[in-house]
N, CA, C and O atoms as a CHARMM CRD file, in Angstrom:
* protein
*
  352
    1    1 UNK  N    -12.75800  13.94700   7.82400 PROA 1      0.00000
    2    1 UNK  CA   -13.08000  14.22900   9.21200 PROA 1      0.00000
    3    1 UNK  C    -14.39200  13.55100   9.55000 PROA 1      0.00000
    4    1 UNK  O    -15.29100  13.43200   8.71700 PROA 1      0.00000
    5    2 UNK  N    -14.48100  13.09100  10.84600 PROA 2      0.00000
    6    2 UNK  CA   -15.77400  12.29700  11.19000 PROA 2      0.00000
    7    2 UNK  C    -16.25100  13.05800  12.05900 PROA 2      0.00000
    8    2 UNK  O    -15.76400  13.16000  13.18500 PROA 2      0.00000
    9    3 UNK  N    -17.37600  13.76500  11.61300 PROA 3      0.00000
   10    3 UNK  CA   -18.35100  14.13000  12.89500 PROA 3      0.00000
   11    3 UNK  C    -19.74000  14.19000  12.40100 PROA 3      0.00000
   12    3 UNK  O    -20.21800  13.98700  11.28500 PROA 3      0.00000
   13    4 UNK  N    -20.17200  14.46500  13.34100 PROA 4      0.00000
   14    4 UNK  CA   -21.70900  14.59500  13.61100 PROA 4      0.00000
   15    4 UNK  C    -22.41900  16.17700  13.78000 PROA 4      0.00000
   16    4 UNK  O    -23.47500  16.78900  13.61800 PROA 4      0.00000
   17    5 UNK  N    -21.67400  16.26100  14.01700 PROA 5      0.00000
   18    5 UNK  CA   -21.78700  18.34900  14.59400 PROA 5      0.00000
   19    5 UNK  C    -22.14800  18.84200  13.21500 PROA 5      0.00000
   20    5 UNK  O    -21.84800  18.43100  12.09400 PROA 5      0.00000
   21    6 UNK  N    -23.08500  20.12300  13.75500 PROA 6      0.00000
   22    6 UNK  CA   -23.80200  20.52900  12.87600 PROA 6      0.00000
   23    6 UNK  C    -22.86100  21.89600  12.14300 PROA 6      0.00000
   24    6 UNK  O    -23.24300  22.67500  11.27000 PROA 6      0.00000
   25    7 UNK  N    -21.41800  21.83900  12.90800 PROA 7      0.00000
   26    7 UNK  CA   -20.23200  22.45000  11.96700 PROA 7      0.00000
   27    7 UNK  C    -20.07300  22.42000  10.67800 PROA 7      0.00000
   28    7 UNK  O    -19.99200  23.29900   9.82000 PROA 7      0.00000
   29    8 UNK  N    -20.03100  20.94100  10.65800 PROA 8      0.00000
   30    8 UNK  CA   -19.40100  20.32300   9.84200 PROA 8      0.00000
   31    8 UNK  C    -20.27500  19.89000   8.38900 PROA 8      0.00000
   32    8 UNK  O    -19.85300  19.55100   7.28400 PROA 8      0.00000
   33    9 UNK  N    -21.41100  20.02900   8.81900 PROA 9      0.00000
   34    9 UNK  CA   -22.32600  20.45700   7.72400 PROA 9      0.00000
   35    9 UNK  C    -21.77800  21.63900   6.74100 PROA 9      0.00000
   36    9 UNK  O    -21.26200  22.70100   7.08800 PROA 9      0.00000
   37   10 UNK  N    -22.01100  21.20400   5.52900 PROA 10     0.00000
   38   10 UNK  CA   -21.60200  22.03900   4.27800 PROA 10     0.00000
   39   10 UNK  C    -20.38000  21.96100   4.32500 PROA 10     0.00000
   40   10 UNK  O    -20.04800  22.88600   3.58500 PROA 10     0.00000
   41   11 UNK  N    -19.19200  21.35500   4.79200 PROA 11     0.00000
   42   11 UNK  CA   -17.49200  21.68500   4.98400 PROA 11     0.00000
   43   11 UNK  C    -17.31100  20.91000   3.58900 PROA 11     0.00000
   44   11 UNK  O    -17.87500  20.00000   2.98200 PROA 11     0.00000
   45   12 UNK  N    -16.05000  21.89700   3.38600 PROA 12     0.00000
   46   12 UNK  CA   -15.85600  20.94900   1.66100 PROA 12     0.00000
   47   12 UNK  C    -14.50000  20.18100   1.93000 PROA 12     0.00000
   48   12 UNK  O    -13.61700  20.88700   2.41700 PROA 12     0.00000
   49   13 UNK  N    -14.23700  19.08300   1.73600 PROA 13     0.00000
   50   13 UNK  CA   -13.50700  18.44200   2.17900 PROA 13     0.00000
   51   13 UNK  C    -12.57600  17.77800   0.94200 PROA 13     0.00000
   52   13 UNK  O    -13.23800  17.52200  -0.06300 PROA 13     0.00000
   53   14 UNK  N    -10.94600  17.41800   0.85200 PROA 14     0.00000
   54   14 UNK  CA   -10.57600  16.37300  -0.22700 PROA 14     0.00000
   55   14 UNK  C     -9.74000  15.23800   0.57600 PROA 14     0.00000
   56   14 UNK  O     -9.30200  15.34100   1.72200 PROA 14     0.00000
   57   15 UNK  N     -9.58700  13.78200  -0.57700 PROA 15     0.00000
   58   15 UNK  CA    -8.83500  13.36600  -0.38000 PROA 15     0.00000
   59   15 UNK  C     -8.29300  12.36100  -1.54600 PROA 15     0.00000
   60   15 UNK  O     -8.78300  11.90300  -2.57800 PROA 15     0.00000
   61   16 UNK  N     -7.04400  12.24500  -0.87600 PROA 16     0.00000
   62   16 UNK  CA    -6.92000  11.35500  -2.68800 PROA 16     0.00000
   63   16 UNK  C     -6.98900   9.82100  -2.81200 PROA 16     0.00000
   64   16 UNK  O     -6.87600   9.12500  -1.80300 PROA 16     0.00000
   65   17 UNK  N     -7.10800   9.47500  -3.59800 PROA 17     0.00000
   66   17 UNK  CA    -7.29300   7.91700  -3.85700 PROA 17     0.00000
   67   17 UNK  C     -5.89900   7.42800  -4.27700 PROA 17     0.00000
   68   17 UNK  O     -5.12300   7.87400  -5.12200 PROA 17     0.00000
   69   18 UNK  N     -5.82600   6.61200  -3.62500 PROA 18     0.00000
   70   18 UNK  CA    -3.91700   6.02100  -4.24700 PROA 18     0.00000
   71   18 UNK  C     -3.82500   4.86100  -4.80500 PROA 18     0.00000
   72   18 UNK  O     -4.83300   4.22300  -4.50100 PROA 18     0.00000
   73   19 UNK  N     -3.23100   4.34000  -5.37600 PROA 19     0.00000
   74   19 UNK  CA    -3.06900   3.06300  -5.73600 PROA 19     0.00000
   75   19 UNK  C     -2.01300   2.64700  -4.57900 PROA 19     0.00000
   76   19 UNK  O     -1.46200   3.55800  -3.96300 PROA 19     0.00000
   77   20 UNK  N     -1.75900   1.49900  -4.31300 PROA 20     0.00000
   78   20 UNK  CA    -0.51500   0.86300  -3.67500 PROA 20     0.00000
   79   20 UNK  C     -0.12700  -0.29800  -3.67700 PROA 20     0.00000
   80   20 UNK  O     -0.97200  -1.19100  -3.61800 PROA 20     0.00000
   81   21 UNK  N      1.19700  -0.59900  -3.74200 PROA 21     0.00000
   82   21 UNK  CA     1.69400  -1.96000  -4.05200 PROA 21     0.00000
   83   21 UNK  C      1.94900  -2.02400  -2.31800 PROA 21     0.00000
   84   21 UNK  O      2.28500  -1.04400  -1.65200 PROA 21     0.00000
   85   22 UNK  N      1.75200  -3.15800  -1.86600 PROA 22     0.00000
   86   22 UNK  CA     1.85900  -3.79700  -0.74500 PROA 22     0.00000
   87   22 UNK  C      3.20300  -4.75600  -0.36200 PROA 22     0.00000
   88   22 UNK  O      3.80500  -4.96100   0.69300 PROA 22     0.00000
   89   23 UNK  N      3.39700  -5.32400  -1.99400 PROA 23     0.00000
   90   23 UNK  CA     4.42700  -5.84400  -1.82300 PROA 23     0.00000
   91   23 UNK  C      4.48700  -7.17100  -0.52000 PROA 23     0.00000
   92   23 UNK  O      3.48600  -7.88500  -0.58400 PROA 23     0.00000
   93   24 UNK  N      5.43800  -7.55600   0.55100 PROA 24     0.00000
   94   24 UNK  CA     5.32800  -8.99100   1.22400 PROA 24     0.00000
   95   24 UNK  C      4.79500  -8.08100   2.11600 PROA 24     0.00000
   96   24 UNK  O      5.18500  -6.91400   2.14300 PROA 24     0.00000
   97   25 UNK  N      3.91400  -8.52400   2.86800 PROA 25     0.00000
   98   25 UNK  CA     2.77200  -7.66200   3.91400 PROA 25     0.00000
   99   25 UNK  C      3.20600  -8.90000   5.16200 PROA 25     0.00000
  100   25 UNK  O      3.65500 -10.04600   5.13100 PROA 25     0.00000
  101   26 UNK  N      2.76500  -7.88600   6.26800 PROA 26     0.00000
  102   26 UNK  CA     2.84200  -8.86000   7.41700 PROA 26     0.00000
  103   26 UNK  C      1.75000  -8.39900   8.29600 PROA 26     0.00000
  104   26 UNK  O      1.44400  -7.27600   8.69700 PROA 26     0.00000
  105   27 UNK  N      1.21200  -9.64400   8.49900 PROA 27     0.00000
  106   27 UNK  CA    -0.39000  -9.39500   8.88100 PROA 27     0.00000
  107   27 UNK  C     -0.28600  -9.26000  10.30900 PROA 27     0.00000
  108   27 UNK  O      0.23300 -10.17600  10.94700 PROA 27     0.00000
  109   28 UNK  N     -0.74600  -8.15800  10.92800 PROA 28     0.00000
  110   28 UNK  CA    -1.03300  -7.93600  12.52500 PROA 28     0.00000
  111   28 UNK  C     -1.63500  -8.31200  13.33600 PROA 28     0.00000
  112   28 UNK  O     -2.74600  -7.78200  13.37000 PROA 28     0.00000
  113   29 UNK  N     -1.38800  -9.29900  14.36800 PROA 29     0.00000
  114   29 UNK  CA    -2.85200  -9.49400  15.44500 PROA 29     0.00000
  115   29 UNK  C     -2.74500  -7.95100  16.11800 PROA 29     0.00000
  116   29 UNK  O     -3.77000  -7.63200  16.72100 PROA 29     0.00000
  117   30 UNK  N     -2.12200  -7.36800  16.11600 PROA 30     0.00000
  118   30 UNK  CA    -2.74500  -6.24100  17.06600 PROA 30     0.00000
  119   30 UNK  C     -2.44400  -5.16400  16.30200 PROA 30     0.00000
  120   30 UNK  O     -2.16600  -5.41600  15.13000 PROA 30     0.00000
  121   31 UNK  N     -2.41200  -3.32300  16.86400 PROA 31     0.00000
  122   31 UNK  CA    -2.10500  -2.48200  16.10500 PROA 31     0.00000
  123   31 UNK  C     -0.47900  -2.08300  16.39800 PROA 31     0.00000
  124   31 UNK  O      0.10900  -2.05400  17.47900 PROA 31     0.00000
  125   32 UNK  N      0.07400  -1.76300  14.92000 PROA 32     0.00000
  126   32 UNK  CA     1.53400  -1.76300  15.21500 PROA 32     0.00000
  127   32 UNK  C      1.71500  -0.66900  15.60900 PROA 32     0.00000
  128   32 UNK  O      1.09500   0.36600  15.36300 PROA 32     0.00000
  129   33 UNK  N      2.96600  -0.93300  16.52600 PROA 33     0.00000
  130   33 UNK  CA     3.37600  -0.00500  17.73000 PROA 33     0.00000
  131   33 UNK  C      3.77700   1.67100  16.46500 PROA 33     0.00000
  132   33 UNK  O      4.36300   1.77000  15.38700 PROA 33     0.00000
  133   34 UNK  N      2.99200   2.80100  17.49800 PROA 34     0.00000
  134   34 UNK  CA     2.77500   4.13500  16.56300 PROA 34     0.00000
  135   34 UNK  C      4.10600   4.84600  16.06100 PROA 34     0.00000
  136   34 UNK  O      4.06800   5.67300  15.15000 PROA 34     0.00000
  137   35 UNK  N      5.12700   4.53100  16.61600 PROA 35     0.00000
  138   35 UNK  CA     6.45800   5.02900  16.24000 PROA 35     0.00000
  139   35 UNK  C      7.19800   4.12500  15.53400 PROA 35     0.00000
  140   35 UNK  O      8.34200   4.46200  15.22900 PROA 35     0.00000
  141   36 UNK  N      6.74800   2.92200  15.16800 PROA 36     0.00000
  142   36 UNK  CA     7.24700   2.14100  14.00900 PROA 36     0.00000
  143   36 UNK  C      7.79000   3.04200  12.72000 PROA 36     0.00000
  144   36 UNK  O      7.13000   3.97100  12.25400 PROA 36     0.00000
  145   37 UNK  N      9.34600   2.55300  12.11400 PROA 37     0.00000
  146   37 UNK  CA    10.28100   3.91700  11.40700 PROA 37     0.00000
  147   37 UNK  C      9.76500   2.85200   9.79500 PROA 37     0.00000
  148   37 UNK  O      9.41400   3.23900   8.68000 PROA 37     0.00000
  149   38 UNK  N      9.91700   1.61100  10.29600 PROA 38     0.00000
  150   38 UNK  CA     9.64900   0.85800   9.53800 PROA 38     0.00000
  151   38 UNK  C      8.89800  -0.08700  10.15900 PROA 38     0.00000
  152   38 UNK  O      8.37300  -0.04100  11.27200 PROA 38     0.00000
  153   39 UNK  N      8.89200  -1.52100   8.79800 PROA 39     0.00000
  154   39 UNK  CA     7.85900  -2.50900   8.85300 PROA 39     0.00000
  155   39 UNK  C      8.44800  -3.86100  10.21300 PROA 39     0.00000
  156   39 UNK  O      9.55100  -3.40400  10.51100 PROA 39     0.00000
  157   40 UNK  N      8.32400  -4.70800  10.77800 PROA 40     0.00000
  158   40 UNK  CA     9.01100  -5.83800  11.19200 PROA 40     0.00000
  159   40 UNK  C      9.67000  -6.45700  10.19100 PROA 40     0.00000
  160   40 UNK  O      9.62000  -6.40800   8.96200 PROA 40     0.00000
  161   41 UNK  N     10.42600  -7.17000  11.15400 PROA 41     0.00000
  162   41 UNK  CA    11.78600  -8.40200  10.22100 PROA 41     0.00000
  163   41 UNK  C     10.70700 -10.01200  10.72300 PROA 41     0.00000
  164   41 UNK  O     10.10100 -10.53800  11.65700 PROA 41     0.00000
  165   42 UNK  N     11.14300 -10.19300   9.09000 PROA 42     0.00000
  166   42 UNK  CA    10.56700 -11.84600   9.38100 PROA 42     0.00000
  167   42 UNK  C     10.35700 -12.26300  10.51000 PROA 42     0.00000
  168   42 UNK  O      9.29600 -12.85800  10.70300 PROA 42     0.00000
  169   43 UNK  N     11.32600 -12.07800  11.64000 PROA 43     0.00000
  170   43 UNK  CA    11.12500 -12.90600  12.71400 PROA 43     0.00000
  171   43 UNK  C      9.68300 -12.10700  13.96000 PROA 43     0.00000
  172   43 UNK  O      9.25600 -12.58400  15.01100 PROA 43     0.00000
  173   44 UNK  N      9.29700 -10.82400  13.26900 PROA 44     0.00000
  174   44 UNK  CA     8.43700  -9.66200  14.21700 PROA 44     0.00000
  175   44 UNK  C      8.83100  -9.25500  14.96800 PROA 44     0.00000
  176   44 UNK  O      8.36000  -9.41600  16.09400 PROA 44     0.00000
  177   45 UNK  N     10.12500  -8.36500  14.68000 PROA 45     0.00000
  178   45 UNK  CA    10.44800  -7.84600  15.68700 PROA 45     0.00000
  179   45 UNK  C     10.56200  -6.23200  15.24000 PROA 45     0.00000
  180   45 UNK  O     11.08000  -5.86100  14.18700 PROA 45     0.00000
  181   46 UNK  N     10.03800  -5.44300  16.14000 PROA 46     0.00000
  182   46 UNK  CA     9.37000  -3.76200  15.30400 PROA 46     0.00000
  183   46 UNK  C     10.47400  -3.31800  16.08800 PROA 46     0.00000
  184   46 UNK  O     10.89200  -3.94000  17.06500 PROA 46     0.00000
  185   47 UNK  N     11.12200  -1.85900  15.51700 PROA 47     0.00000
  186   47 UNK  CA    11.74200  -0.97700  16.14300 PROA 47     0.00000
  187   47 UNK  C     10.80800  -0.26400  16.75300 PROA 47     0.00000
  188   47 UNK  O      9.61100  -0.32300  16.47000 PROA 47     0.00000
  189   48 UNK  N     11.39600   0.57500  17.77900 PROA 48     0.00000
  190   48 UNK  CA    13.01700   0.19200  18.34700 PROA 48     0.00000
  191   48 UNK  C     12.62800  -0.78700  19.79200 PROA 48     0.00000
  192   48 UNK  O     13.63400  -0.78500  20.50100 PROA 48     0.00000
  193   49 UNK  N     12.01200  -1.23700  20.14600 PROA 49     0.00000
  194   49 UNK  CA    11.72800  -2.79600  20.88600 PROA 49     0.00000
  195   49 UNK  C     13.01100  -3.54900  20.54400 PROA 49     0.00000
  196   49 UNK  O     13.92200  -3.76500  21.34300 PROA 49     0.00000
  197   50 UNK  N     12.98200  -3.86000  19.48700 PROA 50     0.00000
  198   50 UNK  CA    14.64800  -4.97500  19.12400 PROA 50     0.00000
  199   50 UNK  C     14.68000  -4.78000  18.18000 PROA 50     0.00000
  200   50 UNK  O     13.78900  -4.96600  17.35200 PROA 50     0.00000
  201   51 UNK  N     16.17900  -4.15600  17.96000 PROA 51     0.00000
  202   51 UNK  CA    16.75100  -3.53000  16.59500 PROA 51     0.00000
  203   51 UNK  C     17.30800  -4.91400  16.29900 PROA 51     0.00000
  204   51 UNK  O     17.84600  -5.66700  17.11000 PROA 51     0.00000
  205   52 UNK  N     17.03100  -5.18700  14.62500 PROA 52     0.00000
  206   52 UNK  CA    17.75400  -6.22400  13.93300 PROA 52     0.00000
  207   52 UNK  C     17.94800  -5.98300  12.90500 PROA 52     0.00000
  208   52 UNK  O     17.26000  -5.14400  12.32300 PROA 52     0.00000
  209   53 UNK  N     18.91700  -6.60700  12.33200 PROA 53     0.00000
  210   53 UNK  CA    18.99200  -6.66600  10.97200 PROA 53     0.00000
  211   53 UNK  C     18.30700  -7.52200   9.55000 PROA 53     0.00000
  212   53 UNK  O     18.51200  -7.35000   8.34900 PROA 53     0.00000
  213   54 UNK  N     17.37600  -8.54500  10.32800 PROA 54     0.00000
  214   54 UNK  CA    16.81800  -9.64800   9.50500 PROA 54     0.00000
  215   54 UNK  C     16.31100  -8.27900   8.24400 PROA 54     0.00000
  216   54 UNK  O     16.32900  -7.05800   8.08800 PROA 54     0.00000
  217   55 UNK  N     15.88900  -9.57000   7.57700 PROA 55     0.00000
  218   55 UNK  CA    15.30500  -9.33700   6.33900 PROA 55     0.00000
  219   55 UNK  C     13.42400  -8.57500   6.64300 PROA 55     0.00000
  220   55 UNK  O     12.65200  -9.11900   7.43300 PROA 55     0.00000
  221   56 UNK  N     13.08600  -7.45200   5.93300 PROA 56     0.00000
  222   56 UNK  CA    12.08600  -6.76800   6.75300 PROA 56     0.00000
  223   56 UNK  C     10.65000  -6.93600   5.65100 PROA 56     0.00000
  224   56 UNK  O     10.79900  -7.13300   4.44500 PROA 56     0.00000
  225   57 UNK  N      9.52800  -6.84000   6.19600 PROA 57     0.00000
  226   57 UNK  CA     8.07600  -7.16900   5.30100 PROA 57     0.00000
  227   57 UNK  C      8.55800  -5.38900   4.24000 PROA 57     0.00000
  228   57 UNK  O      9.54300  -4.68200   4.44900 PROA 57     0.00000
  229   58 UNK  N      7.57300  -5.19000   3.29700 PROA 58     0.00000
  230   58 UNK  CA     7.21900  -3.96000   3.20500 PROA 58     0.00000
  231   58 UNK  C      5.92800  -3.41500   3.31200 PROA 58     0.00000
  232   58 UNK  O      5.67800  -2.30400   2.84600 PROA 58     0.00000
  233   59 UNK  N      5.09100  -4.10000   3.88300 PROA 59     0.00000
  234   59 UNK  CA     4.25800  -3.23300   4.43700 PROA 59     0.00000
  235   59 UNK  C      3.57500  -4.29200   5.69100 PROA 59     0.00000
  236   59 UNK  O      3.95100  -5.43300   5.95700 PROA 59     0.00000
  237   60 UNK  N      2.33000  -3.41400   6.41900 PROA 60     0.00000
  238   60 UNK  CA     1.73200  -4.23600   7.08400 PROA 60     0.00000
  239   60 UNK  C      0.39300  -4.43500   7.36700 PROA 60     0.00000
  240   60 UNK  O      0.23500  -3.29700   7.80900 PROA 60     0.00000
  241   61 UNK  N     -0.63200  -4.90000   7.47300 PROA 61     0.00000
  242   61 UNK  CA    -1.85400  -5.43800   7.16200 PROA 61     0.00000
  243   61 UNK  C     -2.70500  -5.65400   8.58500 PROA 61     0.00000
  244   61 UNK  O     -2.85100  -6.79600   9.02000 PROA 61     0.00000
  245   62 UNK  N     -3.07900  -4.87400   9.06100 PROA 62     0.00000
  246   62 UNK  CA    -3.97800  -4.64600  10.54000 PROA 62     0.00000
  247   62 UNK  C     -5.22000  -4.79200  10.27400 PROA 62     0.00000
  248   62 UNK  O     -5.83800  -3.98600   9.57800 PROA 62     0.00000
  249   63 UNK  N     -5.66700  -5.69300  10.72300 PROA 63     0.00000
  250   63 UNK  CA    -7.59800  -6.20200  10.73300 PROA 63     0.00000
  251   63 UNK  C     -7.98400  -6.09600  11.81400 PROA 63     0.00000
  252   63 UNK  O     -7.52200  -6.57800  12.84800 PROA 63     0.00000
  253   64 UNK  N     -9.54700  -4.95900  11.52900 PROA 64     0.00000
  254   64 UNK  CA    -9.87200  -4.68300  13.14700 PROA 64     0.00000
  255   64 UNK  C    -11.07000  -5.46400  12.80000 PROA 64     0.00000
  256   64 UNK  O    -11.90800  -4.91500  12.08600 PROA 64     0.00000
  257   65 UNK  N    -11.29200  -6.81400  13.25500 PROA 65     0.00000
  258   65 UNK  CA   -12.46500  -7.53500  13.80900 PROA 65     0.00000
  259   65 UNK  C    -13.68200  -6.95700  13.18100 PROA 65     0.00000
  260   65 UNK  O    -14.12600  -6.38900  14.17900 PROA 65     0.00000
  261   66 UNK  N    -14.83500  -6.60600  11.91400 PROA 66     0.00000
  262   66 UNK  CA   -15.85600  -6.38000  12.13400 PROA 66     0.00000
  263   66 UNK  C    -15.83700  -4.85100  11.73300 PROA 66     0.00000
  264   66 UNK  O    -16.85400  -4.16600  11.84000 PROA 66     0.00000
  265   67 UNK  N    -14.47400  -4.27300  11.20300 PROA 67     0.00000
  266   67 UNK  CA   -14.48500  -3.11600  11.01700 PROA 67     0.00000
  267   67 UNK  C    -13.72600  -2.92900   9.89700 PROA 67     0.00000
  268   67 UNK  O    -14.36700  -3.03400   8.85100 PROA 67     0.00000
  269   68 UNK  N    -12.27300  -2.62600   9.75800 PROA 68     0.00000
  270   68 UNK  CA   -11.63200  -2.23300   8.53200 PROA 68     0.00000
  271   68 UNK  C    -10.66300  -2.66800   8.55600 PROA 68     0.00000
  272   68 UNK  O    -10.16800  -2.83800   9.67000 PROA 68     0.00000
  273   69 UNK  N    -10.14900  -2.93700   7.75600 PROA 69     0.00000
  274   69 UNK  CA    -8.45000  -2.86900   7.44900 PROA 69     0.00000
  275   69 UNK  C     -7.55700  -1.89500   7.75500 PROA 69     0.00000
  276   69 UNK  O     -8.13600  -0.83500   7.52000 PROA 69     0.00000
  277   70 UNK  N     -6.52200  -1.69200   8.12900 PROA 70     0.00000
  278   70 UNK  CA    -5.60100  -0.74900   7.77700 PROA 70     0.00000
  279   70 UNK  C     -4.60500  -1.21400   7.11100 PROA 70     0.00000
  280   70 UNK  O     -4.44500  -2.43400   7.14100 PROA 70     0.00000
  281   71 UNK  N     -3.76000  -0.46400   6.40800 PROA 71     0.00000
  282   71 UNK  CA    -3.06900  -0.75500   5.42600 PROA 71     0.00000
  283   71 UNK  C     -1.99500   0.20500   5.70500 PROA 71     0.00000
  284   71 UNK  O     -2.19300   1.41500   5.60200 PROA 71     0.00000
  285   72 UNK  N     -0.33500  -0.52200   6.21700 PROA 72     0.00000
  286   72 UNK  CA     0.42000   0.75000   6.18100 PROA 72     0.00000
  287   72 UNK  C      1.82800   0.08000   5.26600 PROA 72     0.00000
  288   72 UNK  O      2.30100  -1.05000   5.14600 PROA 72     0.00000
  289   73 UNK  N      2.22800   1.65300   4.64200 PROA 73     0.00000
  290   73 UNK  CA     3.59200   1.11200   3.91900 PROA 73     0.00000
  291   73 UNK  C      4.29600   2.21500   4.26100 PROA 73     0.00000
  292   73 UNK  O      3.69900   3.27300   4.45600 PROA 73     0.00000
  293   74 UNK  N      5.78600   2.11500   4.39300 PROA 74     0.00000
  294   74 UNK  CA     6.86300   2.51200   4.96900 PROA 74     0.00000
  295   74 UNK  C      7.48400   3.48600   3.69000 PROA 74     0.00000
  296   74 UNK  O      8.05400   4.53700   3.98300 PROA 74     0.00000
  297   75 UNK  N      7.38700   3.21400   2.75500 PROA 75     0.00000
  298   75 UNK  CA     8.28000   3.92500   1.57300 PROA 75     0.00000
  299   75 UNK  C      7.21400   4.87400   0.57700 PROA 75     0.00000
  300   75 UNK  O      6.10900   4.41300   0.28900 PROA 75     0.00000
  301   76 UNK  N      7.56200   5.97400   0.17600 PROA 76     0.00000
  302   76 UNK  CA     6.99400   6.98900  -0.86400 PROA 76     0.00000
  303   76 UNK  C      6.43100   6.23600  -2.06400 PROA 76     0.00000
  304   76 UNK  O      5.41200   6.35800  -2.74400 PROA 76     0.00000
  305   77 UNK  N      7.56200   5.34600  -2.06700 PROA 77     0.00000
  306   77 UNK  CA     7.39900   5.17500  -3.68000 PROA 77     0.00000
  307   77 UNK  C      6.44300   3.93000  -3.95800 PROA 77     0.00000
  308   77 UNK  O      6.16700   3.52300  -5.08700 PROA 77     0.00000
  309   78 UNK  N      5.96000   3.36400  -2.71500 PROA 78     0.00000
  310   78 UNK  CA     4.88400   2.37200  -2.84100 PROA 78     0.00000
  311   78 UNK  C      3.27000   2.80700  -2.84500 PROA 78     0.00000
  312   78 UNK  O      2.26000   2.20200  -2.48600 PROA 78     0.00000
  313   79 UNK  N      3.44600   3.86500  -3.30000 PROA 79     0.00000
  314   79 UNK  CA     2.01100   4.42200  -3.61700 PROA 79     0.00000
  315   79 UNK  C      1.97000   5.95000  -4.95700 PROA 79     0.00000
  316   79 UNK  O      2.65200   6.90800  -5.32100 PROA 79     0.00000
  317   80 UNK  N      1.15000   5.51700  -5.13700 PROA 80     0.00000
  318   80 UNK  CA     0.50400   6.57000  -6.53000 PROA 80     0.00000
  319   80 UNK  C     -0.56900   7.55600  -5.81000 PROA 80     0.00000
  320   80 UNK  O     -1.51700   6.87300  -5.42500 PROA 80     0.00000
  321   81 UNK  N     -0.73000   8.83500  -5.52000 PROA 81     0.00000
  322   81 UNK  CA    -2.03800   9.08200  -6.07300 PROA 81     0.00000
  323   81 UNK  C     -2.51100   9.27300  -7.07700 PROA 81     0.00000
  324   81 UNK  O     -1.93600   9.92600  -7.94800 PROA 81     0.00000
  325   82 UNK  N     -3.99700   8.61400  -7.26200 PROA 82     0.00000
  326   82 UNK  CA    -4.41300   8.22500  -8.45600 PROA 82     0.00000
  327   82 UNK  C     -5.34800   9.88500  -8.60400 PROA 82     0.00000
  328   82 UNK  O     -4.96100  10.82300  -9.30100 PROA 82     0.00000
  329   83 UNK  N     -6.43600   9.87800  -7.87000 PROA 83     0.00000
  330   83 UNK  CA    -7.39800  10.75100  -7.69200 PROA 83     0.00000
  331   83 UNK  C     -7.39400  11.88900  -6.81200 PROA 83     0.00000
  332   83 UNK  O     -6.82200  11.90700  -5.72200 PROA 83     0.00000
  333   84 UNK  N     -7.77100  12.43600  -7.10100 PROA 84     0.00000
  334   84 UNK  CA    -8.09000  13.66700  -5.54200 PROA 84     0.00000
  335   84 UNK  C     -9.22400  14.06800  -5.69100 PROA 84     0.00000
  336   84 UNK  O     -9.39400  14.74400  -6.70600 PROA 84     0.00000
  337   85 UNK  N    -10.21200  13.88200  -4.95700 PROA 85     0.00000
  338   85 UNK  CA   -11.35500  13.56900  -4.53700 PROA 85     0.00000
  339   85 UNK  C    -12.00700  14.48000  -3.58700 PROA 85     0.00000
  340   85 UNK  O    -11.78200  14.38900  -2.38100 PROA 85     0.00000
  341   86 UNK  N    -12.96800  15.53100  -4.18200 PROA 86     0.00000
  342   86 UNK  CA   -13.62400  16.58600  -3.43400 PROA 86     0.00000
  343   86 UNK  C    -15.07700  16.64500  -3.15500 PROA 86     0.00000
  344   86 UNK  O    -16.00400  16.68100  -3.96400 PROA 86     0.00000
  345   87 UNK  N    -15.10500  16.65000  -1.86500 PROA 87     0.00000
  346   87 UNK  CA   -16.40400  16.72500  -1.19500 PROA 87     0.00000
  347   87 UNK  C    -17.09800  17.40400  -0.33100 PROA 87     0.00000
  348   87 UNK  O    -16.37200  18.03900   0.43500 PROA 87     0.00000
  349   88 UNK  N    -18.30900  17.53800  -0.12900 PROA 88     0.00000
  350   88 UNK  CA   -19.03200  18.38600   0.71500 PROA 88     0.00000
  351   88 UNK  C    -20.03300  17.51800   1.72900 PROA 88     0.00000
  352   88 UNK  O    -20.74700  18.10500   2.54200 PROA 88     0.00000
């Protein structure tokens, strides 16, 4: 959680650390649309905008300019948690 508030002082917080295979990534100029079920098909085309059948990335790779990455994958089994990670 991100704040500043003097709530949130002392809150004990976790989260886990994962490993993840990324597998063929498809890199984003923008952020992918939030109801994406899955990744785009080679050609970029996201559900449900245009349903296809092409061949699909497994994950996808969003760069915000000056800030972070995001990193999203569609399937369970492309990630481990490694750690779980507790903080105050």
């Amino acid at each position: 959680r991100y704040s500043e508030s003097p709530e949130s002082a002392g809150e004990h917080a976790q989260m886990f650390l994962c490993r993840v295979v990324l597998g063929w990534s498809h890199a984003a100029s923008e952020r992918p649309p939030r109801r994406a079920a899955r990744p785009p098909c080679v050609l970029g085309h996201w559900d449900p905008v245009h349903r296809c059948d092409h061949e699909r990335f497994d994950s996808v790779v969003w760069a915000v300019p000056g800030k972070y990455h995001e990193y999203v994958v569609y399937d369970g089994q492309q990630l481990f948690p490694e750690f779980l990670v507790q903080y105050e």
